[in-house]
C-alpha positions in Angstrom: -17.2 9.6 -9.7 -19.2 8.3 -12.9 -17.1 10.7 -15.3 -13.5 9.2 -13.6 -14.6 5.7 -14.4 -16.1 5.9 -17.7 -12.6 8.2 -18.2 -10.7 5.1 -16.7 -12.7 2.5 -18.7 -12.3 4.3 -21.9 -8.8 4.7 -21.5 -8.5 0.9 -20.8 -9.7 0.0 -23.9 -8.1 2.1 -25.6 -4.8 1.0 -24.3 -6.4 -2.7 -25.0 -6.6 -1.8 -28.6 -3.4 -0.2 -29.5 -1.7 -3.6 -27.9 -4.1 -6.0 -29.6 -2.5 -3.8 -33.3 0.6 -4.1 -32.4 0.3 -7.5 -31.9 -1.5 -8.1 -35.5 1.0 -6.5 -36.9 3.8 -8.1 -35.5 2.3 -11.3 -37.0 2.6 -9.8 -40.5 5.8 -9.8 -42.2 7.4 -6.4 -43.9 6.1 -7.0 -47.2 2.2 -7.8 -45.9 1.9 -11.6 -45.8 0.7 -13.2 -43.3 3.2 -15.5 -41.4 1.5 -19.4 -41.7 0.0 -20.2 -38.1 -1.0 -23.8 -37.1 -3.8 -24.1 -35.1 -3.2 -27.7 -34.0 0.3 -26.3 -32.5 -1.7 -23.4 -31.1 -4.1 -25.9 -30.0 -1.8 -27.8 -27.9 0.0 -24.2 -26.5 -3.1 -23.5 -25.3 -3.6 -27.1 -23.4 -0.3 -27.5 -22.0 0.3 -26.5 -18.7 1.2 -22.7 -18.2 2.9 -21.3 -15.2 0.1 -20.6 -12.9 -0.6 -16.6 -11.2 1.6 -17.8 -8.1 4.1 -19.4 -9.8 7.6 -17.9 -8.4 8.9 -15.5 -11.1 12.5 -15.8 -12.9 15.1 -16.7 -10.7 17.4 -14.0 -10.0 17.4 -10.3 -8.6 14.9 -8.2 -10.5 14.6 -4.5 -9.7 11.2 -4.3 -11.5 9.6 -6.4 -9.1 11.1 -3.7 -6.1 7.8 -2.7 -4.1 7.7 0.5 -2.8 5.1 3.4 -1.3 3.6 4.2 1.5 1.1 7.0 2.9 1.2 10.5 4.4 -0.9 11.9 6.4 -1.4 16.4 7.3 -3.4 18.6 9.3 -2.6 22.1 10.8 -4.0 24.3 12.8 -4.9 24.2 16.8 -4.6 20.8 16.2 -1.4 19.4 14.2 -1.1 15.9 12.9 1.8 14.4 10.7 1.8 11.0 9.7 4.5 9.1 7.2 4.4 5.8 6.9 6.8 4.2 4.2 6.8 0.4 2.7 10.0 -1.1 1.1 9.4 -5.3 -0.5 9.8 -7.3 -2.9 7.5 -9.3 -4.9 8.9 -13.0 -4.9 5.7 -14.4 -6.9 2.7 -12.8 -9.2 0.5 -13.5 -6.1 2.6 -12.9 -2.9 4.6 -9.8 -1.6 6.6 -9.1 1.5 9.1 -6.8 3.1 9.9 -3.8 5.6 7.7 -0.9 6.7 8.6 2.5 9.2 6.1 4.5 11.0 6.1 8.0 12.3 3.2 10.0 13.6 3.8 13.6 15.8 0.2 15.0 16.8 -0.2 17.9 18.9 -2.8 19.5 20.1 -2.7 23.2 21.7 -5.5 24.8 24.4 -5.9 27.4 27.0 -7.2 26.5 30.3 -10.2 28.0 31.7 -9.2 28.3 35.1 -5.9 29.5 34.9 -5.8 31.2 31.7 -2.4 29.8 30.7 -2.0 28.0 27.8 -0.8 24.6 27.4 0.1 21.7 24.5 0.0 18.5 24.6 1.7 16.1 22.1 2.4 12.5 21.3 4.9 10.9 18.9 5.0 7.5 17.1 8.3 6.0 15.9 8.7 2.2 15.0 8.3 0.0 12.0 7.7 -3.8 11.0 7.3 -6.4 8.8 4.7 -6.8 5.9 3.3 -9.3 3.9 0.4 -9.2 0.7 -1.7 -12.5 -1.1 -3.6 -10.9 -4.0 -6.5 -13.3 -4.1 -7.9 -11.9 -7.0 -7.0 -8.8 -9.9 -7.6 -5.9 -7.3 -8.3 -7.9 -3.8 -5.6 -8.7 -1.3 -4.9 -10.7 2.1 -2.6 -8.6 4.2 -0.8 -8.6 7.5 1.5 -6.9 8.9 3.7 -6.8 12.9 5.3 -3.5 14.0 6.7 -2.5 17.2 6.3 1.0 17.9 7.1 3.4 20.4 4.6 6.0 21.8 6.5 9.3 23.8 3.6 11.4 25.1 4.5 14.8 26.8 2.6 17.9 28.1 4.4 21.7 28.3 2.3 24.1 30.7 3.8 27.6 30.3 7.1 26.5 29.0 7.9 23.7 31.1 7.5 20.1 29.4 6.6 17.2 31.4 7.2 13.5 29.6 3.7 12.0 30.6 4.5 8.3 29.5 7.1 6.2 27.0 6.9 2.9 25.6 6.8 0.3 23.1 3.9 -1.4 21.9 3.4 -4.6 19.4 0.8 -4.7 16.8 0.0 -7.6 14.6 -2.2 -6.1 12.0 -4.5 -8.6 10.0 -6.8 -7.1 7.2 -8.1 -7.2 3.4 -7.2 -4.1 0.9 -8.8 -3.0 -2.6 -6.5 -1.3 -5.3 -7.5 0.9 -7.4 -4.6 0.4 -10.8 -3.3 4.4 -12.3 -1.1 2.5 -14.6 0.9 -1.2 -14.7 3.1 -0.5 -12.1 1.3 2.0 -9.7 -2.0 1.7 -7.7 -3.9 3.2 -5.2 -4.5 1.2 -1.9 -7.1 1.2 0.8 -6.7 -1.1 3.3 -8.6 -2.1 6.9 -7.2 -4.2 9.6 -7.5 -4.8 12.7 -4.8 -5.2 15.5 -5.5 -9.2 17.0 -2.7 -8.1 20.1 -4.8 -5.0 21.1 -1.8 -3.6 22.8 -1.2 -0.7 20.9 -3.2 2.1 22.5 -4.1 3.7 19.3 -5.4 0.9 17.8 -7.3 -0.8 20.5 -10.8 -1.9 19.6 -11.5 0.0 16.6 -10.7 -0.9 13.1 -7.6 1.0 11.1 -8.3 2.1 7.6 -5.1 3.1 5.8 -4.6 4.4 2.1 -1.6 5.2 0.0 0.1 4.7 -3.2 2.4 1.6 -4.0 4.2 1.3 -6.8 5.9 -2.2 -8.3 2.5 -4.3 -7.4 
């Protein structure tokens, strides 16, 4: 874990010093003199008032500031577990974040009984989506929350014949803080935990919910 952040911390400054060249050079002319600067003009560029980190950003549809991602989840053997979880948004400020998120989870689990000797499976899928919505307090901290409605179908097959054990939907308002981790200026890894304030939802009733993925455009 030392070697990837020293790795990571040398390639940041390395990145930091090619763009802090480019930028003396750019105040150079062709021939090598230096353009005249004014440092009472730079004084006062400094002093007046900037737009601030949560400023809304240019007016106008921007396809750079699309947000998308999302995580997914694998496991195999006598127990199977699949989980995809895609984001779609749009970031509407420096700060601030929002837009649409699906779920789906299948997990099934397979066993032979004791008594009987036969073997049976038992399985539960998750289908839904939401809405989401991010406040990046700081560089790599953020607010989150997020409401889905999901539906849980959970059905049980004893020597070929299935049995649906139970359907429904569920509501989950999802309130939490995440940590990013930045690969490069548009992509970042994300680990977030929340915890669902409705407590309907069986799968997330009185535990926390720690999620990770990849997001790009944030």
């Amino acid at each position: 874990m030392k070697k990837y952040f020293f790795f990571v911390f040398t390639a940041i400054l390395f990145f930091a010093s090619q763009n802090s060249f480019a930028q003396f050079n750019r105040k150079h002319s062709d021939d090598g003199t230096s353009q005249p600067t004014n440092s009472n003009t730079n004084a006062m560029q400094s002093t007046s008032p900037n737009k601030t980190e949560d400023e809304p950003l240019a007016k106008g549809f921007d396809k750079s500031k699309i947000i998308f991602g999302g995580n997914i989840g694998l496991a195999f053997g006598s127990s199977t577990y699949f989980e995809a979880t895609p984001l779609l948004g749009y970031r509407f400020t420096k700060r601030i974040g929002a837009g649409l998120s699906g779920n789906y989870v299948y997990s099934g689990v397979t066993w032979t009984d004791p008594n009987t000797n036969l073997k049976q499976s038992q399985n539960y899928q998750v289908y839904g989506g939401g809405v989401w919505g991010r406040f990046y307090a700081m560089e790599n901290l953020f607010l989150v929350s997020e409401f889905q409605l999901n539906r849980i179908s959970i059905s049980q097959n004893i020597v070929n014949n299935t049995y649906d054990i139970k359907s429904q939907w569920y509501q989950s308002l999802l309130i939490g803080v995440g940590y990013r981790q930045r690969i490069s200026n548009r992509a970042s890894i994300n680990l977030i935990l929340m915890y669902d304030v409705l407590q309907q939802y069986p799968l997330y009733q009185g535990i926390p919910i720690l999620k990770g993925g990849v997001i790009f455009g944030i």
